[in-house]
Backbone as XML, in Angstrom:
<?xml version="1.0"?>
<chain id="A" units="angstrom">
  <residue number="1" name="UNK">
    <atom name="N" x="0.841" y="-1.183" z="0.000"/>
    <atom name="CA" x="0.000" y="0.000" z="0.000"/>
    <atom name="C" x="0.884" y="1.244" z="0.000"/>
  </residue>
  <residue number="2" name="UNK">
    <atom name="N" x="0.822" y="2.180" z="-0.847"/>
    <atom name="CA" x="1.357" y="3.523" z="-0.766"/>
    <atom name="C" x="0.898" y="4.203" z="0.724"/>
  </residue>
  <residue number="3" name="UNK">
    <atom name="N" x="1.498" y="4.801" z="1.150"/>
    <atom name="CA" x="1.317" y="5.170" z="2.840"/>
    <atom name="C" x="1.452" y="6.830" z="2.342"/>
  </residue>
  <residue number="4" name="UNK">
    <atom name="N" x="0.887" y="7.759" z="3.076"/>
    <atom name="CA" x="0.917" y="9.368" z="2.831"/>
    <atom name="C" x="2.059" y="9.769" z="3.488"/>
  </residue>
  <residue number="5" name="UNK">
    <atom name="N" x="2.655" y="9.346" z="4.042"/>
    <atom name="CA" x="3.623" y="9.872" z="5.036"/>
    <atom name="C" x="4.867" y="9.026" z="4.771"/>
  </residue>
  <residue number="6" name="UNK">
    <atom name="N" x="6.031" y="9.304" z="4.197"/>
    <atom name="CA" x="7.097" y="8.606" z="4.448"/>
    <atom name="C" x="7.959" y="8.183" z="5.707"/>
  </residue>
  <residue number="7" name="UNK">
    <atom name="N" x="7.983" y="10.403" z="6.694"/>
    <atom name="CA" x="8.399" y="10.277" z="7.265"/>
    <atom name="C" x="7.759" y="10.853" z="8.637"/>
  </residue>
  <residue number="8" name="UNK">
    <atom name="N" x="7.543" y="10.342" z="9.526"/>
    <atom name="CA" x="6.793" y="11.093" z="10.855"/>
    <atom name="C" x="8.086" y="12.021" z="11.546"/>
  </residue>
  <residue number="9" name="UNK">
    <atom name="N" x="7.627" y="13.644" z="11.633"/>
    <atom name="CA" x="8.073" y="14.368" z="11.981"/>
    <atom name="C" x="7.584" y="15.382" z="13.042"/>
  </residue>
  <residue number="10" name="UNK">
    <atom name="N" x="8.112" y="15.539" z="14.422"/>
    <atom name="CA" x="7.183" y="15.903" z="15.250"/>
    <atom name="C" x="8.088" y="17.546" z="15.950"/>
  </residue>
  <residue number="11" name="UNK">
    <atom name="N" x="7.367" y="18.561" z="15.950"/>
    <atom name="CA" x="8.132" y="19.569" z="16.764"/>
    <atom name="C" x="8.746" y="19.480" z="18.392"/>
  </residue>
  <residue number="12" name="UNK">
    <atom name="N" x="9.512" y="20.336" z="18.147"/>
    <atom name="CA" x="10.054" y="20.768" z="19.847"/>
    <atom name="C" x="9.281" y="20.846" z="21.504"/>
  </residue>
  <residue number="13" name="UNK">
    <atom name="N" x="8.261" y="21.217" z="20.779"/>
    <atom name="CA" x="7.424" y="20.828" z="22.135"/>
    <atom name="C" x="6.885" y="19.195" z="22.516"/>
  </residue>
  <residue number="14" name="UNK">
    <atom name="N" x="6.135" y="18.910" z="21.046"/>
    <atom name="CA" x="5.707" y="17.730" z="21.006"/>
    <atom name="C" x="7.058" y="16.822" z="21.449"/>
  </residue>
  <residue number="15" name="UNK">
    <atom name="N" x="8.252" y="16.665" z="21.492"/>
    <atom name="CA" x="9.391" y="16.318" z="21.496"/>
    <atom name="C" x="9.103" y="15.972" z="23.400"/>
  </residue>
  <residue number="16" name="UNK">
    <atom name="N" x="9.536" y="17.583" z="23.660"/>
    <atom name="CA" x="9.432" y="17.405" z="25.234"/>
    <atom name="C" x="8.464" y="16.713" z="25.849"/>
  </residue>
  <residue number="17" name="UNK">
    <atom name="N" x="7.025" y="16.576" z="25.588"/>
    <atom name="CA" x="6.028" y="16.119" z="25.864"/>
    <atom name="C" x="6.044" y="14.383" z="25.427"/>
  </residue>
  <residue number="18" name="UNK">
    <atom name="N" x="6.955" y="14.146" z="24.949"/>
    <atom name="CA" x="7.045" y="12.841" z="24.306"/>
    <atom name="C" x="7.766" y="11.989" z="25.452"/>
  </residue>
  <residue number="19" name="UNK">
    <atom name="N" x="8.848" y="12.768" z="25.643"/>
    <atom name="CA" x="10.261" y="12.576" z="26.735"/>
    <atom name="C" x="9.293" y="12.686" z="27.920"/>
  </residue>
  <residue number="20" name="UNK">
    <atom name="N" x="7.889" y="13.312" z="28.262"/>
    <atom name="CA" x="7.809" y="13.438" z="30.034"/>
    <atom name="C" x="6.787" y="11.856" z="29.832"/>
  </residue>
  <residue number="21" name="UNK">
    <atom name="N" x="6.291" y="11.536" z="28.339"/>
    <atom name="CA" x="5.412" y="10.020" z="28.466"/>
    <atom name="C" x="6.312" y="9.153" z="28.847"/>
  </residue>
  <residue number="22" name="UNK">
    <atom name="N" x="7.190" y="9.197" z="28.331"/>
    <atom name="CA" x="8.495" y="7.473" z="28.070"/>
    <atom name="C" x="8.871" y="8.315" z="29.497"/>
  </residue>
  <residue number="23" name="UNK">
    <atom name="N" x="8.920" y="9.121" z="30.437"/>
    <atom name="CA" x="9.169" y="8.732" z="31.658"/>
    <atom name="C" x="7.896" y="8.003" z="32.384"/>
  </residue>
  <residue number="24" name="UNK">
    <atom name="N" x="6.830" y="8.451" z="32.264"/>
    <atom name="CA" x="5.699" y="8.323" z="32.986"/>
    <atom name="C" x="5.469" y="6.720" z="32.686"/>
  </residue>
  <residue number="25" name="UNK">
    <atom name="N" x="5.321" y="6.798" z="31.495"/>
    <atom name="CA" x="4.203" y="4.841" z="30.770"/>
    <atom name="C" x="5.778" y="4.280" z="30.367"/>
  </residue>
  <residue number="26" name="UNK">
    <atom name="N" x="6.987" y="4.356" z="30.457"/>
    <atom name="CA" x="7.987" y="3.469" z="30.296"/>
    <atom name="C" x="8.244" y="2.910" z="29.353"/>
  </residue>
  <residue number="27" name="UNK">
    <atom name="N" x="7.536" y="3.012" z="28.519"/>
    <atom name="CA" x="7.399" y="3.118" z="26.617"/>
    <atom name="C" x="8.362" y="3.970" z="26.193"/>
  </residue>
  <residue number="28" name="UNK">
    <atom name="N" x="9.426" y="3.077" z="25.965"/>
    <atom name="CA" x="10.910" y="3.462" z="25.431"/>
    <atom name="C" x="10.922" y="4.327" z="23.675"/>
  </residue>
  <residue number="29" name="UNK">
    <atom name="N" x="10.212" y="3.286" z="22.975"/>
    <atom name="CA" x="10.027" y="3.572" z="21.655"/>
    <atom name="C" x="8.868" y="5.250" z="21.025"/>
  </residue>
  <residue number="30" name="UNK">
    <atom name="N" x="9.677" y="5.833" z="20.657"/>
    <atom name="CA" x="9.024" y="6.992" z="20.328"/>
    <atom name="C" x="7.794" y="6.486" z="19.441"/>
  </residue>
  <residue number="31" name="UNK">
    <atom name="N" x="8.168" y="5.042" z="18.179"/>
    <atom name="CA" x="6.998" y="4.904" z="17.654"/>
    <atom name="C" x="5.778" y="4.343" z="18.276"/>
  </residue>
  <residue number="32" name="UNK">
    <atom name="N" x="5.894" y="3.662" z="19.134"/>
    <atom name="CA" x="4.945" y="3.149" z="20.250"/>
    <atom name="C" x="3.944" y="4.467" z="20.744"/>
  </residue>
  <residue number="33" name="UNK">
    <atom name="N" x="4.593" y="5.371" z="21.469"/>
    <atom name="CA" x="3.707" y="6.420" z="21.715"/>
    <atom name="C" x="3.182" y="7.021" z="20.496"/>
  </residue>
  <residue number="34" name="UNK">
    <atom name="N" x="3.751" y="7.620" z="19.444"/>
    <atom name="CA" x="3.397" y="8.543" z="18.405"/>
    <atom name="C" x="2.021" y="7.640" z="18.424"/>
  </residue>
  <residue number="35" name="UNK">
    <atom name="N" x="1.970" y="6.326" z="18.273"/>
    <atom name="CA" x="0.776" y="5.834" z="17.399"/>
    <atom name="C" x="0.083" y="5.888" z="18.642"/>
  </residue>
  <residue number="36" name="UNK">
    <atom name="N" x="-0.230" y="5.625" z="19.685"/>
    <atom name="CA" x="-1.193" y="5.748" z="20.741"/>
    <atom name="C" x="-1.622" y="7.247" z="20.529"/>
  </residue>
  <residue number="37" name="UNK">
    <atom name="N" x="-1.004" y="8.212" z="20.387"/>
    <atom name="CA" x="-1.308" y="9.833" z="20.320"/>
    <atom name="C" x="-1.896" y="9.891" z="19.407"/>
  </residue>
  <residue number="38" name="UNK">
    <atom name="N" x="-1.757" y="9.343" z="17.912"/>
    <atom name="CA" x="-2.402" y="9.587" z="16.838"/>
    <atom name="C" x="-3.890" y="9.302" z="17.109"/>
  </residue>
  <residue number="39" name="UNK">
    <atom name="N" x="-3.861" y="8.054" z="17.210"/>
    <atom name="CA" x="-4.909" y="7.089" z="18.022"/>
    <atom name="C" x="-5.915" y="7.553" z="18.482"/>
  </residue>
  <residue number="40" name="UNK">
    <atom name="N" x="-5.159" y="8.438" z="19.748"/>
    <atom name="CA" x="-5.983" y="8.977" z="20.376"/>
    <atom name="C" x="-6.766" y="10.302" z="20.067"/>
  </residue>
  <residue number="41" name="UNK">
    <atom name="N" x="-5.939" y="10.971" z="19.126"/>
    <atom name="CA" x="-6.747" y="11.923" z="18.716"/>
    <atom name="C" x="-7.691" y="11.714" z="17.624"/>
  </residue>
  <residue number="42" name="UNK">
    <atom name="N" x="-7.180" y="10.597" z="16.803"/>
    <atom name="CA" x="-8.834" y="9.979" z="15.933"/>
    <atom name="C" x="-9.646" y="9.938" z="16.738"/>
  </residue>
  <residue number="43" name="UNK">
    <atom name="N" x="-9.764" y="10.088" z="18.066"/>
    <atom name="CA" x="-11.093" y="9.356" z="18.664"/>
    <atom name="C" x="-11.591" y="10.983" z="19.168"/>
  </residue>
  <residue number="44" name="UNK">
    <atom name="N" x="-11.212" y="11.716" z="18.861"/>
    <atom name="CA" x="-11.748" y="12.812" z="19.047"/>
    <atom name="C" x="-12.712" y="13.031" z="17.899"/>
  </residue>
  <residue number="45" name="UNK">
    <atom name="N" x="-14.181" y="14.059" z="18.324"/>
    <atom name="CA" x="-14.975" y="14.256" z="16.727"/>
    <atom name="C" x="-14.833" y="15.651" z="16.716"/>
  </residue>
  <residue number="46" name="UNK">
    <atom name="N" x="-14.014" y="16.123" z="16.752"/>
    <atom name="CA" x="-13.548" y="17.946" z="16.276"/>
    <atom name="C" x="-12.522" y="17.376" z="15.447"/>
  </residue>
  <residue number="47" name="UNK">
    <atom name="N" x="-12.628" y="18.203" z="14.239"/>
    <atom name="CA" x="-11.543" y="18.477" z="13.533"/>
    <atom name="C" x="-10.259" y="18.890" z="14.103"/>
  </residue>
  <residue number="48" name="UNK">
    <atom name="N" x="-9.228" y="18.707" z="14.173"/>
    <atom name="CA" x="-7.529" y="19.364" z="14.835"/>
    <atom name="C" x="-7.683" y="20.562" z="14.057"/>
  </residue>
  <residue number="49" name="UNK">
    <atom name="N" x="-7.383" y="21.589" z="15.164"/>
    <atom name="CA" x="-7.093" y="23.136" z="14.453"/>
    <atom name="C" x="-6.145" y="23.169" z="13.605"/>
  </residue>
  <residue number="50" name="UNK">
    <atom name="N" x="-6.441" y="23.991" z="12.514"/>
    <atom name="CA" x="-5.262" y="23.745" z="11.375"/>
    <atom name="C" x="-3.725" y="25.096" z="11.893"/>
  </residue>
  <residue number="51" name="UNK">
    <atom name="N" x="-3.519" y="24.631" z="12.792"/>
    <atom name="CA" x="-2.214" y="25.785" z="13.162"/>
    <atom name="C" x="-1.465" y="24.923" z="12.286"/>
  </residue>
  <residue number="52" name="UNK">
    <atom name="N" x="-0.469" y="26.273" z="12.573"/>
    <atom name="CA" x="1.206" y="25.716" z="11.608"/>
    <atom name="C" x="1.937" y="25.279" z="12.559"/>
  </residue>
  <residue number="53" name="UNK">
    <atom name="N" x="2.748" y="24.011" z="12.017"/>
    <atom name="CA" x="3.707" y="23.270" z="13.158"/>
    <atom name="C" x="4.940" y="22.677" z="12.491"/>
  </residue>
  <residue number="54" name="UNK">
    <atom name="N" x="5.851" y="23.264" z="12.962"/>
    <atom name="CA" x="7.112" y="23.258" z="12.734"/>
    <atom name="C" x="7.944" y="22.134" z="13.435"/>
  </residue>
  <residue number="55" name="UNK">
    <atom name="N" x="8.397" y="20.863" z="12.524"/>
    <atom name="CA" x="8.322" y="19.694" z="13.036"/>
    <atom name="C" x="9.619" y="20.076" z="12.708"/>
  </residue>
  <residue number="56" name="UNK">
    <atom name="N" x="10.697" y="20.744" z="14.138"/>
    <atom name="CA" x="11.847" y="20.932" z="13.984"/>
    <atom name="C" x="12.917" y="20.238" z="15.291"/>
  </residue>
  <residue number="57" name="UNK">
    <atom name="N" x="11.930" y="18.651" z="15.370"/>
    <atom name="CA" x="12.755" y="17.893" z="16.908"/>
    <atom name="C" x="13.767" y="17.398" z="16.071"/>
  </residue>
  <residue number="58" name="UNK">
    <atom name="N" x="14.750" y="16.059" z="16.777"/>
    <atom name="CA" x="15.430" y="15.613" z="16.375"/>
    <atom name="C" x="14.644" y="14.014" z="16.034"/>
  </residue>
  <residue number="59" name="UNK">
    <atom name="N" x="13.449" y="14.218" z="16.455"/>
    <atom name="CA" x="12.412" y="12.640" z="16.133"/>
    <atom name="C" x="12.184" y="12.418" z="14.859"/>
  </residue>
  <residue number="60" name="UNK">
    <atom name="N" x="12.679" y="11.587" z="13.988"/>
    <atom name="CA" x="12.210" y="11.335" z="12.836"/>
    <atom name="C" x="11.819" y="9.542" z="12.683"/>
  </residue>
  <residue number="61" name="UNK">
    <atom name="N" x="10.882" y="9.620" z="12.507"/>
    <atom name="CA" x="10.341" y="7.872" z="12.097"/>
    <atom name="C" x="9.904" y="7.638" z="11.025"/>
  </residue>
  <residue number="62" name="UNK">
    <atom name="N" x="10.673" y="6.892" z="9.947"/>
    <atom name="CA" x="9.901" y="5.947" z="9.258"/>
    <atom name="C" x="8.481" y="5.633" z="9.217"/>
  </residue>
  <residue number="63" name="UNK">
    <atom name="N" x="7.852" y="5.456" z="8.350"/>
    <atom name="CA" x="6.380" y="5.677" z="8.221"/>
    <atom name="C" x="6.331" y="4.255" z="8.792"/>
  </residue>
  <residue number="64" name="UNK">
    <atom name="N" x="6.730" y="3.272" z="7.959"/>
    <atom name="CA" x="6.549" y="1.671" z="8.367"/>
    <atom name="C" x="7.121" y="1.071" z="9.930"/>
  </residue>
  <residue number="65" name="UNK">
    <atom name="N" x="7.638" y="2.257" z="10.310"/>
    <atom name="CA" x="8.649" y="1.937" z="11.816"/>
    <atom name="C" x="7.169" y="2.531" z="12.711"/>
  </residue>
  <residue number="66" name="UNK">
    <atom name="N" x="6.751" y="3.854" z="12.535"/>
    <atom name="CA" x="6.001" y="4.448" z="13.009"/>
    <atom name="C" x="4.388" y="3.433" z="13.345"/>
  </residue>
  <residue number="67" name="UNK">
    <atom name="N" x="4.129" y="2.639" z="12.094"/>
    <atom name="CA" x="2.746" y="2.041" z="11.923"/>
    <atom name="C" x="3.064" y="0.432" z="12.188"/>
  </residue>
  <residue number="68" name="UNK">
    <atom name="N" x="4.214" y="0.082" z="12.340"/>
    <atom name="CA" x="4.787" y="-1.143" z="12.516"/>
    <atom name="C" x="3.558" y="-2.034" z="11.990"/>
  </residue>
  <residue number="69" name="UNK">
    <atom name="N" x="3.114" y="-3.171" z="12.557"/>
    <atom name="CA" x="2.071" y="-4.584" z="11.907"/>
    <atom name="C" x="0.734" y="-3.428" z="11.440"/>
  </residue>
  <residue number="70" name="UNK">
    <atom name="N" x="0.504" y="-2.380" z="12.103"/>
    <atom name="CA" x="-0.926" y="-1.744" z="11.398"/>
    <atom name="C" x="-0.406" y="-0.500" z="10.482"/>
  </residue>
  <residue number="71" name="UNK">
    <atom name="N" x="0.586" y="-0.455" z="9.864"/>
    <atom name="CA" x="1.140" y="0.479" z="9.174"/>
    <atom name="C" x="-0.376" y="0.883" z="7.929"/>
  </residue>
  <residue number="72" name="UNK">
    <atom name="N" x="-0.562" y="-0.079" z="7.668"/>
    <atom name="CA" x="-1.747" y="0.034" z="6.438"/>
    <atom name="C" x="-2.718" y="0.773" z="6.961"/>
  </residue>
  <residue number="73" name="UNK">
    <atom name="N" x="-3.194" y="-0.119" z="7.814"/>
    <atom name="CA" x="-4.584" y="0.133" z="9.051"/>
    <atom name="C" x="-4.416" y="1.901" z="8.803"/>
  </residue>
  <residue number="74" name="UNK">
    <atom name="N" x="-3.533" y="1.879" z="9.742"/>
    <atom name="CA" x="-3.282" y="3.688" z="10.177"/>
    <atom name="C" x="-3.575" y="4.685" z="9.112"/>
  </residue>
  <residue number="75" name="UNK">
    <atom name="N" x="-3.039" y="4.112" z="7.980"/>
    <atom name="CA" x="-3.212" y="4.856" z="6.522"/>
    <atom name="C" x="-4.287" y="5.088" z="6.246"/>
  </residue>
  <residue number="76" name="UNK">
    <atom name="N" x="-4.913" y="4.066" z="6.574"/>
    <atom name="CA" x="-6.658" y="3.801" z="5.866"/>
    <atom name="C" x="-7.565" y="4.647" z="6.954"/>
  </residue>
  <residue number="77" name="UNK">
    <atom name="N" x="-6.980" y="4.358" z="7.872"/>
    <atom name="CA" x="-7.820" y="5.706" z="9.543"/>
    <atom name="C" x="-7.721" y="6.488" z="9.093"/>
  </residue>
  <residue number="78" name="UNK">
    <atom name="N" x="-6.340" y="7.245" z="8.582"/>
    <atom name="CA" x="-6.439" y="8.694" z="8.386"/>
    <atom name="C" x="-7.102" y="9.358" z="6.950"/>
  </residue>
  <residue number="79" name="UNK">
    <atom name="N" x="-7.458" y="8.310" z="5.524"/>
    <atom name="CA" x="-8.154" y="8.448" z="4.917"/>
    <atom name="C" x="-9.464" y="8.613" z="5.273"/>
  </residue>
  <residue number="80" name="UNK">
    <atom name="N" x="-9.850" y="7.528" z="5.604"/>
    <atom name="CA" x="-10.973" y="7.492" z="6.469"/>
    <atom name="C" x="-11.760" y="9.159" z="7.078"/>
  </residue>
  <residue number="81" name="UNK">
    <atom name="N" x="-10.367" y="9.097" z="8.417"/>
    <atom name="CA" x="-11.095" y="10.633" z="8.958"/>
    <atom name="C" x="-11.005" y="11.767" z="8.055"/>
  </residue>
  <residue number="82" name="UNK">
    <atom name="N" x="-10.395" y="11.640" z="6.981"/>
    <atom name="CA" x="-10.302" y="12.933" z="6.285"/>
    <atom name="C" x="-11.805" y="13.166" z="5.204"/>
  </residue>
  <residue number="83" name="UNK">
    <atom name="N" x="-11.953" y="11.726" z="4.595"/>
    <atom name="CA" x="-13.436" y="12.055" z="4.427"/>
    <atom name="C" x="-14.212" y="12.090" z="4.639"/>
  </residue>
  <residue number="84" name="UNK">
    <atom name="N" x="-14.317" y="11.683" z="6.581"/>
    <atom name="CA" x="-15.149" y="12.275" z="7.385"/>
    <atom name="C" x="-15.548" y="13.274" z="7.695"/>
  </residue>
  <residue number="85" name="UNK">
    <atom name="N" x="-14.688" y="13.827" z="7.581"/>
    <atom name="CA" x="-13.909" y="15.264" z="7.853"/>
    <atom name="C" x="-14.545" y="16.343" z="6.917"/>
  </residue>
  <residue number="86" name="UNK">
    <atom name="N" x="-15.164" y="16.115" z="5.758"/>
    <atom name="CA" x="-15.362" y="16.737" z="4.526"/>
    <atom name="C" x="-13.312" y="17.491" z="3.546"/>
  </residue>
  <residue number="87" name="UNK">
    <atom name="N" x="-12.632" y="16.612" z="3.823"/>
    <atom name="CA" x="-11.432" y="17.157" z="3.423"/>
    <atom name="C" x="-10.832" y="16.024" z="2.329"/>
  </residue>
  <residue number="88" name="UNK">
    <atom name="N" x="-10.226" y="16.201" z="1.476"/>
    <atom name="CA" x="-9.587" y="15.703" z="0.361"/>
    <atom name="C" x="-8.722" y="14.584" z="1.350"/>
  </residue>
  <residue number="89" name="UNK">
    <atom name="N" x="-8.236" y="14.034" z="0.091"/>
    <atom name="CA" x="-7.430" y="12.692" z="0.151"/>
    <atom name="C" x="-6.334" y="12.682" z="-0.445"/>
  </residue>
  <residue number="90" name="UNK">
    <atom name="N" x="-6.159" y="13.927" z="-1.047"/>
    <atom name="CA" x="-4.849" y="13.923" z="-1.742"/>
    <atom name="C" x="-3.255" y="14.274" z="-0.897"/>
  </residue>
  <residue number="91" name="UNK">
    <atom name="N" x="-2.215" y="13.312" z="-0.986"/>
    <atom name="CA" x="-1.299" y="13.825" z="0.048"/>
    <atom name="C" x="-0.456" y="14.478" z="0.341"/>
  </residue>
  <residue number="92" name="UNK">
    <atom name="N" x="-1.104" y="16.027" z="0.037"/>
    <atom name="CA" x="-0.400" y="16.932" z="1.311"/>
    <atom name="C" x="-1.758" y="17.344" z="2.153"/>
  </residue>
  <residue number="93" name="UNK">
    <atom name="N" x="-3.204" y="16.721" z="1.861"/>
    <atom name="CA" x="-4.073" y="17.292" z="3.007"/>
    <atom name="C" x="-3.496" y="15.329" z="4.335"/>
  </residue>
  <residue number="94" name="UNK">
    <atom name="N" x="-3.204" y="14.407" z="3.488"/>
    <atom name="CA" x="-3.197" y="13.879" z="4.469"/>
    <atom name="C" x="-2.119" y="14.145" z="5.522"/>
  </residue>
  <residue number="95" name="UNK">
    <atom name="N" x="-1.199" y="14.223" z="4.832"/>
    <atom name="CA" x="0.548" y="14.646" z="5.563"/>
    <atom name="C" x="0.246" y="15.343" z="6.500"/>
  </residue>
  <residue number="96" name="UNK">
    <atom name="N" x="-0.885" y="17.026" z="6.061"/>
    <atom name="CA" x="-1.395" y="17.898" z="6.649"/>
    <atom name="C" x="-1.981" y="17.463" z="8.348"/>
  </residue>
  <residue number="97" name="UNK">
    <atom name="N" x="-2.599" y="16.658" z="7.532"/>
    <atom name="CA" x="-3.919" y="15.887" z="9.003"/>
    <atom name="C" x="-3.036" y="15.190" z="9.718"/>
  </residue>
  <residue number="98" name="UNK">
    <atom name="N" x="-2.385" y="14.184" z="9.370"/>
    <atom name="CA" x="-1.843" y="13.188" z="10.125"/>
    <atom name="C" x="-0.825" y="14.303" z="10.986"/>
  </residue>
  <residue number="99" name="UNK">
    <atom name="N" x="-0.430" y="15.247" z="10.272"/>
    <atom name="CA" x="0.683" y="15.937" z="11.479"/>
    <atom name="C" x="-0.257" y="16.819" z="12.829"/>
  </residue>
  <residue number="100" name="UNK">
    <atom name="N" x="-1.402" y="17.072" z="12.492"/>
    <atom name="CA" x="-2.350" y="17.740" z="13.438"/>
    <atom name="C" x="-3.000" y="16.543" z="14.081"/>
  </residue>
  <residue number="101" name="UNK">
    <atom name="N" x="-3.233" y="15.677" z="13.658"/>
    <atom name="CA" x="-3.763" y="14.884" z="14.760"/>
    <atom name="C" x="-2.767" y="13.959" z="15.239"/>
  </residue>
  <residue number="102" name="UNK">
    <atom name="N" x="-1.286" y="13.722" z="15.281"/>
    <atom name="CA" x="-0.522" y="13.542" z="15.644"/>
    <atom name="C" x="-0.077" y="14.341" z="17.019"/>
  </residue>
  <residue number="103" name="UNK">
    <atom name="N" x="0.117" y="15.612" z="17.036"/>
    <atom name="CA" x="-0.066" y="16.571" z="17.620"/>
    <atom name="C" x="-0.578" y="16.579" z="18.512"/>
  </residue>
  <residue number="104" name="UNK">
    <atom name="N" x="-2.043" y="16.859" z="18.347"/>
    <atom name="CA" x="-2.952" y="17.353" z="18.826"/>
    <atom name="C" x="-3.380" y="15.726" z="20.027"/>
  </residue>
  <residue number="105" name="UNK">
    <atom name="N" x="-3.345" y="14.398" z="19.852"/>
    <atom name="CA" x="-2.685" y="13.513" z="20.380"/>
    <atom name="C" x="-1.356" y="13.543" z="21.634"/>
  </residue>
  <residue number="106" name="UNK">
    <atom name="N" x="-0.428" y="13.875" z="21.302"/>
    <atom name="CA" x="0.545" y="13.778" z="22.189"/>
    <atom name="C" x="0.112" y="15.418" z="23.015"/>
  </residue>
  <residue number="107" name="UNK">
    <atom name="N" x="-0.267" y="16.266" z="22.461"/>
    <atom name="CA" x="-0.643" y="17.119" z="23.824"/>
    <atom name="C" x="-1.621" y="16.595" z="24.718"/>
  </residue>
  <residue number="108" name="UNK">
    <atom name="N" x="-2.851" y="15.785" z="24.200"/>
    <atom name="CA" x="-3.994" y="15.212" z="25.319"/>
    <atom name="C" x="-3.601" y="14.477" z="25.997"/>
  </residue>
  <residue number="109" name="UNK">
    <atom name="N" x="-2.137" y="13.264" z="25.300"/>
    <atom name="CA" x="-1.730" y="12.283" z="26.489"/>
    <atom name="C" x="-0.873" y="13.216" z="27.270"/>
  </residue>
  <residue number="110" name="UNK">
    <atom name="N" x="-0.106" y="14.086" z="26.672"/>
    <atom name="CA" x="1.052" y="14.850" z="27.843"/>
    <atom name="C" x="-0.018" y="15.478" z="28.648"/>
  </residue>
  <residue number="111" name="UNK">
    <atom name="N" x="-0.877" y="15.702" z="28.416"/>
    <atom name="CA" x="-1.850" y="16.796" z="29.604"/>
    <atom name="C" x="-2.465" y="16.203" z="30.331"/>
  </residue>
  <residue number="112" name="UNK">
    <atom name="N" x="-2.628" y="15.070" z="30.230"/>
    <atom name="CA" x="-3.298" y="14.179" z="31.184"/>
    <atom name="C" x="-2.562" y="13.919" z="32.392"/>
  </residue>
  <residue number="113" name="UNK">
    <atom name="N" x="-3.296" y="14.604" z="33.462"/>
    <atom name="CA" x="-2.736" y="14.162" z="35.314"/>
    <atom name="C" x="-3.218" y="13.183" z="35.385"/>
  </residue>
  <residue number="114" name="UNK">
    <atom name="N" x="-3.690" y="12.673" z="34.749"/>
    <atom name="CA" x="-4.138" y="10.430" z="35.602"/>
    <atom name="C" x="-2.973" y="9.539" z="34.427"/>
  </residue>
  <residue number="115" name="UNK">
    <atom name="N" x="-2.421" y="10.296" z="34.079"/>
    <atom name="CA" x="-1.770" y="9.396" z="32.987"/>
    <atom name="C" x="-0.074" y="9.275" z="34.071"/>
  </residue>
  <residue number="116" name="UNK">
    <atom name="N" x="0.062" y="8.102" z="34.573"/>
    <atom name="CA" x="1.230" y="7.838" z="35.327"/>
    <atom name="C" x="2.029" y="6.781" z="34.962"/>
  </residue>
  <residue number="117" name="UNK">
    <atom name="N" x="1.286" y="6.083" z="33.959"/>
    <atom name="CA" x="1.575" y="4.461" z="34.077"/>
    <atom name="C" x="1.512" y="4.096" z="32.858"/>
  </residue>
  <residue number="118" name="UNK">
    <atom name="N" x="1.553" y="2.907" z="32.064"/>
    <atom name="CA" x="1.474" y="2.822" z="30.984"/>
    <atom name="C" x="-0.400" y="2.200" z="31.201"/>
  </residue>
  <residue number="119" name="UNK">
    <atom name="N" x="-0.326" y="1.492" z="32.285"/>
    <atom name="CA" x="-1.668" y="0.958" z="32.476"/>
    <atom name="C" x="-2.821" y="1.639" z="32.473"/>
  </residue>
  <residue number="120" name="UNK">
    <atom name="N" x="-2.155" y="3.234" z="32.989"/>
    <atom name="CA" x="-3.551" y="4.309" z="32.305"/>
    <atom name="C" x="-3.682" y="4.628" z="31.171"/>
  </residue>
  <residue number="121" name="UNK">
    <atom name="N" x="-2.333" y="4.413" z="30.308"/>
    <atom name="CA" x="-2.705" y="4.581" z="28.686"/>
    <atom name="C" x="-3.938" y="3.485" z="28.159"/>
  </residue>
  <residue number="122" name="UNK">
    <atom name="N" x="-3.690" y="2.591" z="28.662"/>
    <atom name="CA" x="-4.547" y="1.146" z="28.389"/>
    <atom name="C" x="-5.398" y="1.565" z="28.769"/>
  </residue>
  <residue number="123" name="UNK">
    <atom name="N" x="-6.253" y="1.735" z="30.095"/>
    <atom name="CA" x="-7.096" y="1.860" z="30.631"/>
    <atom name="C" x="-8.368" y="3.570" z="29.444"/>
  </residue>
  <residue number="124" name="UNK">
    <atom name="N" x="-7.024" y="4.285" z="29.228"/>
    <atom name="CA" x="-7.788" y="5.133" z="28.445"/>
    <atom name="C" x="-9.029" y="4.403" z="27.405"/>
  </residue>
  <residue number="125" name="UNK">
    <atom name="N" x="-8.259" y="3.810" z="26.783"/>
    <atom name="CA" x="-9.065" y="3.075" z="25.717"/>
    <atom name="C" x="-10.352" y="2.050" z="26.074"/>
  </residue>
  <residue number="126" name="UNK">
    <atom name="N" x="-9.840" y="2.257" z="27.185"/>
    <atom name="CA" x="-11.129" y="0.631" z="27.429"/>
    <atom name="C" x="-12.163" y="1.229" z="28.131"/>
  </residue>
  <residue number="127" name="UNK">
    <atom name="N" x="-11.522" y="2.349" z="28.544"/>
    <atom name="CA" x="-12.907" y="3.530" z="29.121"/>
    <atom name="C" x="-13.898" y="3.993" z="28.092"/>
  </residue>
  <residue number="128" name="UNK">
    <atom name="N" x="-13.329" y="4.476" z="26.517"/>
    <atom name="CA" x="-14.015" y="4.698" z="25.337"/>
    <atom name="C" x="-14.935" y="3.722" z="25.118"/>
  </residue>
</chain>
């Protein structure tokens, strides 16, 4: 499957906020979290504000490293929400999306005060 994203690229803040999860949930692998954040912000039904974000960390992942066994899956979510969305499919709106709800993801898990453990990441989901 052609994937929209070659490379997952995340800014300086998102960076720091990444570094206070892999202390908290012990989830070493940056791609492990990215995809729980993504994840998690699909499950939001607001559109991600379209700010500009300057994906200027030193985090860079591989699209197939990033989506590991659901690499496809993920592709097809973010198609998916985009024509949910009323928004094109062509990829720079997905690149677009996937970097805002990427985003917009790792700020809800970094902002979360019950999030201590990796077992509250889990627990997030099973609460949905």
């Amino acid at each position: 499957m052609d994937h929209p994203i070659e490379r997952v690229r995340v800014s300086s803040t998102a960076e720091e906020q990444l570094i206070k999860l892999k202390r908290s949930t012990k989830i070493k692998q940056w791609n492990v979290l990215c995809r729980w954040a993504f994840c998690r912000s699909l499950t939001e039904p607001s559109v991600p504000s379209p700010v500009p974000i300057k994906t200027d960390s030193k985090i860079e992942i591989a699209w197939n490293v990033f989506g590991g066994e659901i690499a496809d899956i993920l592709a097809i979510a973010l198609k998916q929400r985009c024509h949910q969305d009323g928004l094109g499919t062509d990829k720079d709106t997905l690149k677009q999306q996937f970097t805002l709800h990427l985003h917009r993801g790792i700020g809800y898990l970094a902002g979360d005060n019950q999030l201590e453990q990796i077992e509250d990441l889990v627990a997030l989901e099973l609460d949905d």
